[in-house]
N, C-alpha and C positions, 0 to 999 in steps of 0.2 A: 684902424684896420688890423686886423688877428694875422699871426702868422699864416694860417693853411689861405687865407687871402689875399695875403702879399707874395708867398709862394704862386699861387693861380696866375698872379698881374704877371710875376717874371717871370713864369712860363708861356703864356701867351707873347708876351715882347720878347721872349728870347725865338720861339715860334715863327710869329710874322719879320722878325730881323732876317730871318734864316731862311724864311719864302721869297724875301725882295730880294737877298742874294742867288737864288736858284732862279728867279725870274733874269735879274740883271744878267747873268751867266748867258741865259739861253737868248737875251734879248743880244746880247751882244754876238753871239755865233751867227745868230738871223741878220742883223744888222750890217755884219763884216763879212764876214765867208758868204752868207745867203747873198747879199747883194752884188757880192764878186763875179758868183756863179751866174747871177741872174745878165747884169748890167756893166758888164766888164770895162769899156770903155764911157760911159756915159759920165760927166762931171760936171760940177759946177765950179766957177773962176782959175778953172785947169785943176781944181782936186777933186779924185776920184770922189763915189757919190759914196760907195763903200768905206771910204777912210771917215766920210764927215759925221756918216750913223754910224759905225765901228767907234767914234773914238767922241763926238760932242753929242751925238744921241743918244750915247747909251750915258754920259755925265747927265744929261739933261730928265733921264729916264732914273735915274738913282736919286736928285733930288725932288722929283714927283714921288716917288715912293717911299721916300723918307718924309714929306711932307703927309702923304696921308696915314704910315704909321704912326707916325703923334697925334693924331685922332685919336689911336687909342689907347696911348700910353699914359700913366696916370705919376703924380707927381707923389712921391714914397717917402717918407720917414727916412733915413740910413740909420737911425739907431736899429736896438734890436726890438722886433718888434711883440706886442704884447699879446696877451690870451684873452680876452674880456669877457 
């Protein structure tokens, strides 16, 4: 792998790292304020429904997206890399 290629792979994965953060961000405002607003008292085993996708849906939703970013993260040399 040439350097302007290995630059391309860490730009993409620095890319889609930086989209799963913007999605998790916004999945977590939907998840916790959205459902607040929505479903105020509603719970399951006395915990609000809000606190359980506020806080283990949106865990659950970041190792989904970290699972499917290594689909297409690719395994790199760390030396420096060559021109061929």
């Amino acid at each position: 792998m040439n350097t302007f290629e290995t630059y391309r792979q860490v730009r993409r994965e620095a890319g889609g790292t930086a989209l799963l953060l913007v999605l998790l961000i916004v999945f977590w405002l939907l998840a916790g304020f959205g459902l607040y607003a929505l479903f105020p008292k509603v719970a399951l085993c006395h915990i609000p429904l809000w606190a359980i996708f506020g806080s283990l849906g949106v865990w659950l939703f970041a190792v989904l997206g970290v699972r499917v970013l290594l689909c297409g993260f690719k395994d790199m040399e760390l030396k420096e890399a060559r021109d061929d």
